[in-house]
C-alpha positions in Angstrom: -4.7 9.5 -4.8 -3.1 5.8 -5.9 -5.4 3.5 -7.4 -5.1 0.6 -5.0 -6.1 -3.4 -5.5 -8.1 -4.6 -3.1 -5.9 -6.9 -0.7 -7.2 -9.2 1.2 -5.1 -10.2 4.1 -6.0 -11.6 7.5 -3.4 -10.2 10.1 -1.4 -8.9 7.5 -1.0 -12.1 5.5 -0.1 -11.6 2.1 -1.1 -14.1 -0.3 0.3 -15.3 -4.2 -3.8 -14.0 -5.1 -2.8 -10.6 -4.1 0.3 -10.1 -5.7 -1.4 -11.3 -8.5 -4.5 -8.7 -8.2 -2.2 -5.9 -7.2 0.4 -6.0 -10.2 -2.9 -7.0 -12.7 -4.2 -4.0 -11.7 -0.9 -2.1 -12.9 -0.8 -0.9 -16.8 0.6 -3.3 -19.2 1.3 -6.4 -16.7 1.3 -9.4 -17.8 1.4 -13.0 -15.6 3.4 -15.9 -17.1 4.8 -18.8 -15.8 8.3 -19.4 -15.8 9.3 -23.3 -14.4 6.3 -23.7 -12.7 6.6 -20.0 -11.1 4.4 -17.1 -11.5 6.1 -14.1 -13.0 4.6 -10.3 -13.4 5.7 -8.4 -15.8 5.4 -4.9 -17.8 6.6 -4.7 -21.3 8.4 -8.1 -20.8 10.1 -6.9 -18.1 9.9 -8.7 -14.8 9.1 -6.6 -12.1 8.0 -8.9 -9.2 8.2 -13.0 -9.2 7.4 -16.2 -7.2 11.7 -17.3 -5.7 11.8 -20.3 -3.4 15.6 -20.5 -2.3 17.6 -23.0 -3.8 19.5 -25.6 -2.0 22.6 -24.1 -1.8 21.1 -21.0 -0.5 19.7 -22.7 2.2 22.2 -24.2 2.9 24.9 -20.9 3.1 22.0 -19.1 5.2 23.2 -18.0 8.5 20.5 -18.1 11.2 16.7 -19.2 10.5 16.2 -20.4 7.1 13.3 -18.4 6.0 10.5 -20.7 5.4 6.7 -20.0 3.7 6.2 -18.4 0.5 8.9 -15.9 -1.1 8.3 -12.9 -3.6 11.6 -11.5 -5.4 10.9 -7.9 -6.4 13.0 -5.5 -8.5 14.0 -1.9 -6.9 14.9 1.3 -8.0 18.6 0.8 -6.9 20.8 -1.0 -4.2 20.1 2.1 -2.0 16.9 1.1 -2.0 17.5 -2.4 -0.9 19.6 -1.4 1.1 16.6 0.7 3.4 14.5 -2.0 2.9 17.0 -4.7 4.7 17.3 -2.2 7.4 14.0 -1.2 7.4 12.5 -4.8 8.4 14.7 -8.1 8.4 11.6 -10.1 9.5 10.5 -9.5 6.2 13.0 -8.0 3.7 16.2 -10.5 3.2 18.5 -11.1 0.1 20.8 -14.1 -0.5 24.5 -13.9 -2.2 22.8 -14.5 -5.2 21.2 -11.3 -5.1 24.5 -9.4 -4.7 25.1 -6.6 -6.5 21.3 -6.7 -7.9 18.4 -4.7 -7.2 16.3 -6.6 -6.0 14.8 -8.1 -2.9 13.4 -11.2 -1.4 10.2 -10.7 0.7 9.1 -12.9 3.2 5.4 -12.9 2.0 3.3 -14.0 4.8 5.2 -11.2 6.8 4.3 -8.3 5.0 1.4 -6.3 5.2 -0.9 -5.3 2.6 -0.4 -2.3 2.7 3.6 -2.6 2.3 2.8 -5.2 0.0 1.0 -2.6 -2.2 3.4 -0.1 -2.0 6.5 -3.1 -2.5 4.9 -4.0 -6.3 3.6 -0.8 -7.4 7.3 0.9 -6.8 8.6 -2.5 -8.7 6.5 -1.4 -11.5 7.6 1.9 -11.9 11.1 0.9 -11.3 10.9 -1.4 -14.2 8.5 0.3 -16.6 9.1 2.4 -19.6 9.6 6.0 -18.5 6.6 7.3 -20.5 4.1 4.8 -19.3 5.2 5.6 -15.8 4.7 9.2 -16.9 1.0 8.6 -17.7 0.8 6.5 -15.1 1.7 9.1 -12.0 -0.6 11.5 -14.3 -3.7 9.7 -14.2 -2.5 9.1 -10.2 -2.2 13.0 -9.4 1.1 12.4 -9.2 3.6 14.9 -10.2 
């Protein structure tokens, strides 16, 4: 069984509180502030950030400019991002910035907590050094 943050969400509104509770809760993350942006990190390696869109984003964005709060979270591969995109466009997008990357932007008042849970936690291990994800899915039951 996972160890799981408590997320508080009303109708499946994430908030930046519990990003922040859920990847505190991980082993060896850290919060820092990078340009006035909140960045989580394990072993100094970003796993999930604050990422309003830049201008000329917005402006190349075909369709409805996604508006509210945005998380930017790393993934295990572009396969990965690639299901995710598929998944859920309400609330998984990427920009041309992101090409190429694994990573994806998140739509955060869109995703539920439970999602939002599973989202950071597989950041984590994607980004974590392979033996503290070992003891990590140890102490989980996880094999």
């Amino acid at each position: 069984m996972r160890t799981r943050a408590s997320v508080n969400t009303l109708a499946g509104m994430a908030s930046w509180e519990d990003v922040q509770r859920i990847a505190l809760a991980l082993p060896a993350t850290s919060e820092r502030d990078a340009r006035g942006k909140r960045w989580w990190q394990v072993k100094d390696k970003g796993f999930v950030w604050e990422r309003p869109l830049r201008q000329k984003e917005i402006e190349s964005f075909e369709g409805k400019v996604p508006d509210g709060p945005i998380l930017a979270a790393r993934v295990e591969h572009l396969g990965a991002k690639e299901a995710l995109l598929a998944d859920d466009p309400s609330v998984y997008f990427t920009t041309s910035h992101f090409d190429g990357y694994a990573a994806i932007l998140v739509r955060l008042e869109r995703i539920s907590g439970e999602e939002l849970q599973e989202l950071v936690t597989e950041a984590w291990l994607a980004r974590a050094p392979k033996r503290l994800v070992e003891t990590y899915l140890e102490g989980e039951g996880v094999s």
